[in-house]
C-alpha positions as a Markdown table, in Angstrom:
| # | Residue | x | y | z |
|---|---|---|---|---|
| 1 | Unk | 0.0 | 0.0 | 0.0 |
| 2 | Unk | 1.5 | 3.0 | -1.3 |
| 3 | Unk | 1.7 | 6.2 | 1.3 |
| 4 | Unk | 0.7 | 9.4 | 0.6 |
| 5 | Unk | 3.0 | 12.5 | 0.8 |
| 6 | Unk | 6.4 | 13.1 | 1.4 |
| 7 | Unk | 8.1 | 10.3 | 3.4 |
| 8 | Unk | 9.5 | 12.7 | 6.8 |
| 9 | Unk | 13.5 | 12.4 | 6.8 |
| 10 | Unk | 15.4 | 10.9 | 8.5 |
| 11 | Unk | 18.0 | 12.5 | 11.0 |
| 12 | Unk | 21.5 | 11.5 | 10.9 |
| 13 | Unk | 22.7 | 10.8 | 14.5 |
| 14 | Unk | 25.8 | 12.7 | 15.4 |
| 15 | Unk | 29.2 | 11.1 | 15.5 |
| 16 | Unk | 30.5 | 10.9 | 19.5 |
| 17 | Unk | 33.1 | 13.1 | 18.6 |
| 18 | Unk | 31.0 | 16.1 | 18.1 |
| 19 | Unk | 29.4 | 16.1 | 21.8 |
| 20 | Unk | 32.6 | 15.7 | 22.8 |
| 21 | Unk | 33.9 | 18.5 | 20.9 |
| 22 | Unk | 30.9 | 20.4 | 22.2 |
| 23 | Unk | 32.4 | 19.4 | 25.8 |
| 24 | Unk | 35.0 | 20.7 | 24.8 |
| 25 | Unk | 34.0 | 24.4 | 23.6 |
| 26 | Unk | 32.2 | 24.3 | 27.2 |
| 27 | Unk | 35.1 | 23.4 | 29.1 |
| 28 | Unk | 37.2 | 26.4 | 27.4 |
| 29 | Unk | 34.2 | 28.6 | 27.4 |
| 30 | Unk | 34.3 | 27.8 | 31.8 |
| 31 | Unk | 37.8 | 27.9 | 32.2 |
| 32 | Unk | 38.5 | 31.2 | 30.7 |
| 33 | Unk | 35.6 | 32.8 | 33.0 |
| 34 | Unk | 37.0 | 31.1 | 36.1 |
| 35 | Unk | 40.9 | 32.7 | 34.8 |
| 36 | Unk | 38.9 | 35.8 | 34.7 |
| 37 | Unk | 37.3 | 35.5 | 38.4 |
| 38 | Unk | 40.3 | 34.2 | 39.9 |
| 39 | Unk | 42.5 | 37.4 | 38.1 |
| 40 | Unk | 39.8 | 39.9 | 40.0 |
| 41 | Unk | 40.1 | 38.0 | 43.2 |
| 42 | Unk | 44.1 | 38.3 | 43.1 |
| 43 | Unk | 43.5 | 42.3 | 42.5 |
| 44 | Unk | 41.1 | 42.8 | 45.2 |
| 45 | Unk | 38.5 | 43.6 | 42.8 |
| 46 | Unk | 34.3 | 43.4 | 44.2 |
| 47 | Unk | 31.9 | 43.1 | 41.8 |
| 48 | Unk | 28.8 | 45.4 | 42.1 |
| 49 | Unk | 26.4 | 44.1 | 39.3 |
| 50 | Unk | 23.4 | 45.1 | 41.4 |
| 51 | Unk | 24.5 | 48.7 | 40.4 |
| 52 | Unk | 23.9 | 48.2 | 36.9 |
| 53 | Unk | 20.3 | 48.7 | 37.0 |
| 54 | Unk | 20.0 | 52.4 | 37.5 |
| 55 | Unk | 22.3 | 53.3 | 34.6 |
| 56 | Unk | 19.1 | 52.1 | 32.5 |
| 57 | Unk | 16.3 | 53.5 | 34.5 |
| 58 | Unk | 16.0 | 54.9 | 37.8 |
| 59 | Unk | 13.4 | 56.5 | 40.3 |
| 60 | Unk | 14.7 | 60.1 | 40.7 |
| 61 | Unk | 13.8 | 62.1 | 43.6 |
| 62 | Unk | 12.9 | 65.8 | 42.4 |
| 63 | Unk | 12.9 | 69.0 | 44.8 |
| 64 | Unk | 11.0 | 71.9 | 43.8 |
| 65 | Unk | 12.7 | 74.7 | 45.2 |
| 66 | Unk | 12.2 | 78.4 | 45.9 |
| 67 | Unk | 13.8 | 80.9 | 43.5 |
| 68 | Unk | 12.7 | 84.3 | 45.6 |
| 69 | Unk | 12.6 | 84.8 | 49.5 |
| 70 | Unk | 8.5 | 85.6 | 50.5 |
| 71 | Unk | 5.8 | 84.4 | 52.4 |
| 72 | Unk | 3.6 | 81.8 | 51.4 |
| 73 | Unk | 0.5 | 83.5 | 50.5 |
| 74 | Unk | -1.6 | 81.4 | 48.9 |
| 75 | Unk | -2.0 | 77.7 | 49.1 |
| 76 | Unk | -4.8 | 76.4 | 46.2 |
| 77 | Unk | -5.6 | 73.0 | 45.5 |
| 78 | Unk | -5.6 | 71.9 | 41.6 |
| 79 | Unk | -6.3 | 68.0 | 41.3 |
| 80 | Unk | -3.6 | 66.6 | 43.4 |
| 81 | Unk | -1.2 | 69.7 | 43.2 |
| 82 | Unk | -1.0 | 72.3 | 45.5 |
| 83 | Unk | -0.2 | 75.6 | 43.9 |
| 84 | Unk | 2.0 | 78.0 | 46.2 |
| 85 | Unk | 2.8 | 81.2 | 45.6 |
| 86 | Unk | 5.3 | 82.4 | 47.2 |
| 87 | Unk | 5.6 | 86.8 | 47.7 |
| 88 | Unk | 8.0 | 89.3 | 49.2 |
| 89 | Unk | 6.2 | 92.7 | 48.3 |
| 90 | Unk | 5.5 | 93.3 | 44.0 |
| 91 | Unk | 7.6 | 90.2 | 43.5 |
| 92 | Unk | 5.6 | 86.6 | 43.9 |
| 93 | Unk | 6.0 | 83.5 | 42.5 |
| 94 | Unk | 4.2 | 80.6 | 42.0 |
| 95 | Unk | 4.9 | 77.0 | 42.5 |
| 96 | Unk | 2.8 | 73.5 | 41.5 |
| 97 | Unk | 3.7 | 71.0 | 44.2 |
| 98 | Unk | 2.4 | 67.3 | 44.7 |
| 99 | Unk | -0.2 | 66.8 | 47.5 |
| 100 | Unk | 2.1 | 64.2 | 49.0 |
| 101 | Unk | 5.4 | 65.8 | 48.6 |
| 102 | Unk | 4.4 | 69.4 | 50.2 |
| 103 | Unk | 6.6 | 70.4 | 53.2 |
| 104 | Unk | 5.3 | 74.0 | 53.9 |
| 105 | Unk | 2.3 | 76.0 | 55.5 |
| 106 | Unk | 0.4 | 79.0 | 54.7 |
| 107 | Unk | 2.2 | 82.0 | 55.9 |
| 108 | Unk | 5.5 | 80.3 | 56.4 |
| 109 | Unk | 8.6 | 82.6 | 55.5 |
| 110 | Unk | 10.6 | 81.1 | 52.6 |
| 111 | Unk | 14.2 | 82.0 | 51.9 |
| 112 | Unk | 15.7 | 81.5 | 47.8 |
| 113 | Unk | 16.7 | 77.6 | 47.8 |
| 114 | Unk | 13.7 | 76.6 | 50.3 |
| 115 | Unk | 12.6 | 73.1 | 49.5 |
| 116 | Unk | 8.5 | 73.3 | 49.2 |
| 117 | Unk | 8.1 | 70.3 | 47.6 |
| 118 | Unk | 9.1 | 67.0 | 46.7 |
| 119 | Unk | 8.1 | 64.0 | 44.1 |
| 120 | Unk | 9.2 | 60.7 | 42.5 |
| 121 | Unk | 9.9 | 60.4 | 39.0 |
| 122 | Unk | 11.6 | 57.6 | 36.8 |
| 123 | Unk | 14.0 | 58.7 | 34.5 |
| 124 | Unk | 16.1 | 57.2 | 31.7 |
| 125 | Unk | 19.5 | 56.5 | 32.7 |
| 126 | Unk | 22.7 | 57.4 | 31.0 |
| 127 | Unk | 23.6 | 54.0 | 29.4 |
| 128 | Unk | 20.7 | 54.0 | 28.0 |
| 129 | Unk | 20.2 | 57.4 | 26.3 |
| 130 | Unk | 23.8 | 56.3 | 24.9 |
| 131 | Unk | 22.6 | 53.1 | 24.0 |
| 132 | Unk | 19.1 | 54.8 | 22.0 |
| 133 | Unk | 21.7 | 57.2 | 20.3 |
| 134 | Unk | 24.4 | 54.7 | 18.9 |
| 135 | Unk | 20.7 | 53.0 | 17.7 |
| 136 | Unk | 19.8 | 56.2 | 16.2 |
| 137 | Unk | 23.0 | 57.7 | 14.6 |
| 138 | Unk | 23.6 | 54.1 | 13.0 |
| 139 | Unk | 20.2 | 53.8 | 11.8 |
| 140 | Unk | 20.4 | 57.4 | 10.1 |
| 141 | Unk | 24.0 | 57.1 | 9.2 |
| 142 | Unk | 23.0 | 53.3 | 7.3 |
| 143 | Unk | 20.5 | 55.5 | 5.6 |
| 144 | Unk | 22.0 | 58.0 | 4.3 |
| 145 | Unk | 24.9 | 55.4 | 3.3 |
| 146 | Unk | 23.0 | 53.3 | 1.1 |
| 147 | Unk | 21.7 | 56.3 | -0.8 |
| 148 | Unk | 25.8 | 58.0 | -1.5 |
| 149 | Unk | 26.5 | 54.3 | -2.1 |
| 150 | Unk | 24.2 | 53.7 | -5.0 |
| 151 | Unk | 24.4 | 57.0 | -6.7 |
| 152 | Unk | 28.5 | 56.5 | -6.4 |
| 153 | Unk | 28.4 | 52.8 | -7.2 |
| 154 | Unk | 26.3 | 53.6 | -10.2 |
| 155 | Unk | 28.4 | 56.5 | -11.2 |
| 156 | Unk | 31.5 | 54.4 | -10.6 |
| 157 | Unk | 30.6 | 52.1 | -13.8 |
| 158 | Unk | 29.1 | 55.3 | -15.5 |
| 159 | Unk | 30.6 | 55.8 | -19.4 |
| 160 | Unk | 30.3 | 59.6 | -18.2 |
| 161 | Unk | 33.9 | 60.4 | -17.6 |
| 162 | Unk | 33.0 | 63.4 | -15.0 |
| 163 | Unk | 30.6 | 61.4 | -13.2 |
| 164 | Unk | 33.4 | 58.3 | -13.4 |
| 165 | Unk | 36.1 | 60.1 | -12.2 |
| 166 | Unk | 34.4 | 61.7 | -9.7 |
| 167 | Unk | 33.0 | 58.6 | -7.8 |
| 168 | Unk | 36.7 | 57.6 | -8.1 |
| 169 | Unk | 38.0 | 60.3 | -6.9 |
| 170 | Unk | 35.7 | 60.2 | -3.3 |
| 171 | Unk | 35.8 | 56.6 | -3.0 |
| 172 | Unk | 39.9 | 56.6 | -3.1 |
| 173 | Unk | 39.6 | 59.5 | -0.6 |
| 174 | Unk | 37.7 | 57.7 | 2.0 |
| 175 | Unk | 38.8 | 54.3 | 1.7 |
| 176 | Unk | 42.1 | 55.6 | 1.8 |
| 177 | Unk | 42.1 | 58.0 | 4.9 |
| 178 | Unk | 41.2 | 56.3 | 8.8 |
| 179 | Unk | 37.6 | 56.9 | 9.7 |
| 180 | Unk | 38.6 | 58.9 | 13.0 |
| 181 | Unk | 40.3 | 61.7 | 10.9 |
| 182 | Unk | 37.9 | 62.0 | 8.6 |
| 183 | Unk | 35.3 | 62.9 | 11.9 |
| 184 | Unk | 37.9 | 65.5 | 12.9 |
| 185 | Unk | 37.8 | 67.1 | 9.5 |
| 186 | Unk | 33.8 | 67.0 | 9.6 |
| 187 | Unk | 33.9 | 68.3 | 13.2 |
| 188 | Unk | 37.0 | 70.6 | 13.5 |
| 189 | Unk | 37.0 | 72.1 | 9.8 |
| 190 | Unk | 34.0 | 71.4 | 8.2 |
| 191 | Unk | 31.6 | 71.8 | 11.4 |
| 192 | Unk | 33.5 | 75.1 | 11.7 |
| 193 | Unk | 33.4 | 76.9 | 8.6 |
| 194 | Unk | 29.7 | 75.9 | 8.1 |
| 195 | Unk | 28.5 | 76.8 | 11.9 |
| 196 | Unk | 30.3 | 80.0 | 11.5 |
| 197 | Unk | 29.1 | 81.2 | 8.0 |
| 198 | Unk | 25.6 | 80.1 | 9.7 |
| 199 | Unk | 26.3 | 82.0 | 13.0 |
| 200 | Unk | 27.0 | 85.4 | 10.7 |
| 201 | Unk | 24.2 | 84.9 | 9.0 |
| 202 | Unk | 21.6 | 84.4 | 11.9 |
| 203 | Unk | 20.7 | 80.8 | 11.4 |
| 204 | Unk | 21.2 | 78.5 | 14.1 |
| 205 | Unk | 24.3 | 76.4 | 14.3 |
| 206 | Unk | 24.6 | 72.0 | 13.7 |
| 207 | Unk | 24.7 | 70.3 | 16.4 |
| 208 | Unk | 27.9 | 68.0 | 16.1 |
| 209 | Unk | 25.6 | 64.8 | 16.5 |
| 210 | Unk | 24.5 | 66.0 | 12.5 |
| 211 | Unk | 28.1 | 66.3 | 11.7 |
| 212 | Unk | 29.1 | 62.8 | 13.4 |
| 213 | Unk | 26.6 | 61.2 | 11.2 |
| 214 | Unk | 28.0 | 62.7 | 8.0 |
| 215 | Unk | 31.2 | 61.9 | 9.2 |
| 216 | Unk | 29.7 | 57.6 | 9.1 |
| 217 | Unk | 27.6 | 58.0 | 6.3 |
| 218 | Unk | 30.1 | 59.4 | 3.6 |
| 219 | Unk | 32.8 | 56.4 | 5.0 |
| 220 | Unk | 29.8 | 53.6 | 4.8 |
| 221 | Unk | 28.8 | 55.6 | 1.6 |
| 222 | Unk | 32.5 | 54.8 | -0.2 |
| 223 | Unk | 32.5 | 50.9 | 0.9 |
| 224 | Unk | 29.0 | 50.4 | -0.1 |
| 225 | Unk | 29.8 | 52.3 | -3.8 |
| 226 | Unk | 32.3 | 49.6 | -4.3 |
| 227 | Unk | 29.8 | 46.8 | -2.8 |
| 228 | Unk | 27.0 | 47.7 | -5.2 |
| 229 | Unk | 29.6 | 48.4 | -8.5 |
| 230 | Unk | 30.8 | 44.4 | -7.7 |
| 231 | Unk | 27.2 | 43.4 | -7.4 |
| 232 | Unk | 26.2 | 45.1 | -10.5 |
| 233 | Unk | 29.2 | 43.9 | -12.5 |
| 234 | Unk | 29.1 | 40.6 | -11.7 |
| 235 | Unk | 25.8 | 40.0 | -13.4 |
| 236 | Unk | 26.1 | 39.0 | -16.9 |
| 237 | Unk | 26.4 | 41.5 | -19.8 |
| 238 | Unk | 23.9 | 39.7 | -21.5 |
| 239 | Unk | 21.0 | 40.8 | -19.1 |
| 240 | Unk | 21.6 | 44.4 | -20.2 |
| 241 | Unk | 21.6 | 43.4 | -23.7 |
| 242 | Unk | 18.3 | 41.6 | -23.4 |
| 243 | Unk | 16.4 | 44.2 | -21.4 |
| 244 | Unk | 18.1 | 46.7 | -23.6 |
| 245 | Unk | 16.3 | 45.0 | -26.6 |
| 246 | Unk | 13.1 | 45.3 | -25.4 |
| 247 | Unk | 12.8 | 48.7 | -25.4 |
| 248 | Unk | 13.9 | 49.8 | -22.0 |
| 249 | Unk | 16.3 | 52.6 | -21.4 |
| 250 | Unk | 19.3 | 52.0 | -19.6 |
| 251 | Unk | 17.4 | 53.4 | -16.2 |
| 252 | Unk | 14.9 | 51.2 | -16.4 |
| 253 | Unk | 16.9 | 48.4 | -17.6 |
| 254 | Unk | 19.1 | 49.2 | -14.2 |
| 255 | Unk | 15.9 | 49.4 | -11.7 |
| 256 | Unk | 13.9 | 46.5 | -13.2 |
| 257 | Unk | 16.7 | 43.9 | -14.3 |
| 258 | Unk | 19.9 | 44.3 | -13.0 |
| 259 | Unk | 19.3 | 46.0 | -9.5 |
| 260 | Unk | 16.7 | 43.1 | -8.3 |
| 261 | Unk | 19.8 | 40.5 | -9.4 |
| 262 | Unk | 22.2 | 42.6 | -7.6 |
| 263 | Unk | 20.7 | 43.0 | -4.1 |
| 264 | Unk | 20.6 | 38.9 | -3.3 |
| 265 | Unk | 24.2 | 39.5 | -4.2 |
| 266 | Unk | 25.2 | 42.6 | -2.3 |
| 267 | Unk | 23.3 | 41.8 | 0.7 |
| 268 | Unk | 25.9 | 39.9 | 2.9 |
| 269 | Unk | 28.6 | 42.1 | 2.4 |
| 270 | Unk | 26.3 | 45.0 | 3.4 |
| 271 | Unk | 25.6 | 43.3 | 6.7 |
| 272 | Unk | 29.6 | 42.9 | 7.2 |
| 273 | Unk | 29.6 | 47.4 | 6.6 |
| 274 | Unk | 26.6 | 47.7 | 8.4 |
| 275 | Unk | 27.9 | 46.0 | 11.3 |
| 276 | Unk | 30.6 | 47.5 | 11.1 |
| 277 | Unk | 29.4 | 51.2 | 10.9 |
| 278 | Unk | 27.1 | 50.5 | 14.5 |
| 279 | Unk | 30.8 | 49.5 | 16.2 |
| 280 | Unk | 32.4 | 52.5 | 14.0 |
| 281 | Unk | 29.9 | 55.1 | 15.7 |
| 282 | Unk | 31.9 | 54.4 | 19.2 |
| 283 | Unk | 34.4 | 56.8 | 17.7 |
| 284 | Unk | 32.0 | 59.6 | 17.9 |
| 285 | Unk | 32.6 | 59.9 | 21.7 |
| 286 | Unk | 35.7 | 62.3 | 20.6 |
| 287 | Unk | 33.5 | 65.2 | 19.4 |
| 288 | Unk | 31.2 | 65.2 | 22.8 |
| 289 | Unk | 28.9 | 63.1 | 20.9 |
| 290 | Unk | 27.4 | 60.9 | 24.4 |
| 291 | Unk | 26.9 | 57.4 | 22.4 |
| 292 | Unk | 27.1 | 54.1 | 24.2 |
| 293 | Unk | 31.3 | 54.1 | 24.7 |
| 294 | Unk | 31.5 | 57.7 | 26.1 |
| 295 | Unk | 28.5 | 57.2 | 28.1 |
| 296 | Unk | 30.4 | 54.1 | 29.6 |
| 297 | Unk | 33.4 | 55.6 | 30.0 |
| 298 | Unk | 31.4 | 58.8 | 32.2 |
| 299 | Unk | 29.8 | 55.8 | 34.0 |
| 300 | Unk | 33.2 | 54.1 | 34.8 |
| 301 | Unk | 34.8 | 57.3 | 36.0 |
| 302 | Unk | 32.3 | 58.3 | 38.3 |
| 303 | Unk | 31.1 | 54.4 | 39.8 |
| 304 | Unk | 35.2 | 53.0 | 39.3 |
| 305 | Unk | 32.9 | 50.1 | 38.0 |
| 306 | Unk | 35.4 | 49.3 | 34.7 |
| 307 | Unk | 34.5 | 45.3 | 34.8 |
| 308 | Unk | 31.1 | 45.3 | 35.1 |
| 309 | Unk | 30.5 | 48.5 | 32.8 |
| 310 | Unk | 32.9 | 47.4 | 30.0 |
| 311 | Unk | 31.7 | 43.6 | 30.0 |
| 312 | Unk | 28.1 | 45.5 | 29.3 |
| 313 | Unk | 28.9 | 47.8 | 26.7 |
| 314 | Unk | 30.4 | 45.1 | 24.9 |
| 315 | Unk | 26.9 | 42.8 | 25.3 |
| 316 | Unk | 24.6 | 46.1 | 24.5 |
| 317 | Unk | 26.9 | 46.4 | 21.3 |
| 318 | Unk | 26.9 | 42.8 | 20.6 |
| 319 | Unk | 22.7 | 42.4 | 20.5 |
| 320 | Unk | 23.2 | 45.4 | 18.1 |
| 321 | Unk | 25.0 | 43.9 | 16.4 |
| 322 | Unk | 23.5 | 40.6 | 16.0 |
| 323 | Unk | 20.0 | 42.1 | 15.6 |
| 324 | Unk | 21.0 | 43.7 | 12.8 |
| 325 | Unk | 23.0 | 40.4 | 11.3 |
| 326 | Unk | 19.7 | 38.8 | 12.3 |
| 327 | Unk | 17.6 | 41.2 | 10.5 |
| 328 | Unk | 19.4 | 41.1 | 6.8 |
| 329 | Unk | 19.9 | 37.1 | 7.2 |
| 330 | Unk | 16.3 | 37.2 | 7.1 |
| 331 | Unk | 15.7 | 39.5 | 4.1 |
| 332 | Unk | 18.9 | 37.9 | 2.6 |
| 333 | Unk | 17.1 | 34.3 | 2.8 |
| 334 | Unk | 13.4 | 36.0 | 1.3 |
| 335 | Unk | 15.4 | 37.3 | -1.8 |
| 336 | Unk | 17.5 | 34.5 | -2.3 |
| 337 | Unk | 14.3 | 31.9 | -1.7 |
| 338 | Unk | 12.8 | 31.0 | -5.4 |
């Protein structure tokens, strides 16, 4: 009797040797965080991991304090605020103070720097606003990236000799200058000229974050030229010709035929840049930009936590790092599926 479907398969049982290679990996894997333990030990070093917590988010105790010296006037309820106003003379002030948290009376005398209030309020901690702008100076930097990447990828294989030499001439720049001078040129010289001809002419300066992220989007821009001139290149002449034949144009022979073919080719080594640029932005701490390393460093000069602190910033930068990896696999695997 015949069956009907596929027939499940059948999974090949693993060799010994493999679980006890896995051991193995284990066994190094505990070893070398016992060597690391037993170093800390020998230095006197006490861990404090039960820190950690409020460099995310933390319950912040907030004074509302007098600016003026006066007596308390007035005391009127609003919902579950007390409003207090505060006056010496023509000169009063009012204050909104929690029911709960209110430490003075009507016609108490108040000197400038009097607490009259109090209240609880989470805030956001300093790891983490460093963490949200590494997340958001990569994202926009990745952005901004791909676009100078395509235009100088395509112009790179342009017949257009300006356009050609031009490409050539920024990707040899960038490529061939380190990434951290390049942000000193965008802060020190660039940021400069453009914040002062700004400045003279009544517009508001750039904040260096804007200049950072020029600084990692016109690097990631030059690798990513060269990524998409491979990818386009190394799809066959003949698809040109064939689209070309139809009747399309060479811009719509590039967006319908060859582009499509290109991206399931491009796509891993974009992930390697992209990766890349998220651990590149740690170099932005030099130009007072507070991303995740300079926040980390502030932490570890103030707590003289370096073990704990570095060990995280390493593991915040690794799940951004492996979301992202995780993230193209994915779109890598839909545009290579058939």
């Amino acid at each position: 009797m015949g069956l009907m479907g596929s027939s499940p398969s059948i999974k090949t049982p693993k060799p010994t040797a493999y679980y006890l290679w896995v051991g193995v990996f284990f066994l190094i894997i505990f070893g070398l965080a016992s060597a690391l333990y037993y170093a800390t030990l020998k230095i006197d070093y006490v861990w404090r991991w039960y820190r950690i917590p409020q460099y995310f988010i933390y319950l912040d105790h907030v004074e509302i304090i007098s600016q003026i010296q006066g007596t308390v006037e007035a005391m009127t309820p609003k919902e579950d605020q007390i409003l207090v106003e505060v006056r010496e003379g023509d000169e009063a002030e009012t204050y909104a103070v929690p029911k709960d948290g209110l430490r003075v009376e009507e016609g108490d005398f108040i000197y400038p720097g009097d607490v009259l209030g109090s209240y609880s309020k989470w805030r956001v901690g300093i790891l983490m606003k460093g963490l949200w702008l590494t997340l958001k100076v990569s994202v926009i930097a990745i952005l901004f990236g791909v676009i100078i990447g395509l235009f100088a990828g395509l112009a790179r294989i342009s017949k257009n000799p300006a356009a050609k030499w031009l490409a050539i001439t920024y990707i040899e720049l960038i490529r061939g200058s380190p990434l951290l001078v390049q942000i000193f040129i965008w802060y020190f010289v660039l940021g400069t000229l453009i914040n002062t001809i700004m400045g003279q002419q009544g517009i508001s300066q750039v904040r260096p974050l804007w200049f950072g992220v020029a600084a990692l989007a016109s690097f990631a821009g030059a690798y990513v030229a060269e990524i998409v001139r491979a990818g386009i290149q190394s799809i066959h002449r003949g698809q040109t010709e064939a689209s070309r034949s139809l009747g399309m144009t060479y811009v719509q022979s590039m967006i319908h035929v060859i582009l499509p073919q290109a991206l399931r080719r491009i796509l891993p080594p974009l992930a390697g840049q992209f990766i890349s640029l998220i651990k590149d932005s740690s170099l932005l701490g030099i130009i007072a930009i507070r991303e995740l390393s300079k926040a980390t460093r502030e932490v570890v000069t103030t707590s003289l936590q370096p073990f704990e602190l570095w060990f995280l910033c390493a593991l915040l930068y690794l799940f951004l790092t492996f979301t992202l990896s995780m993230l193209l696999q994915y779109l890598e695997r839909r545009h290579l599926v058939t």
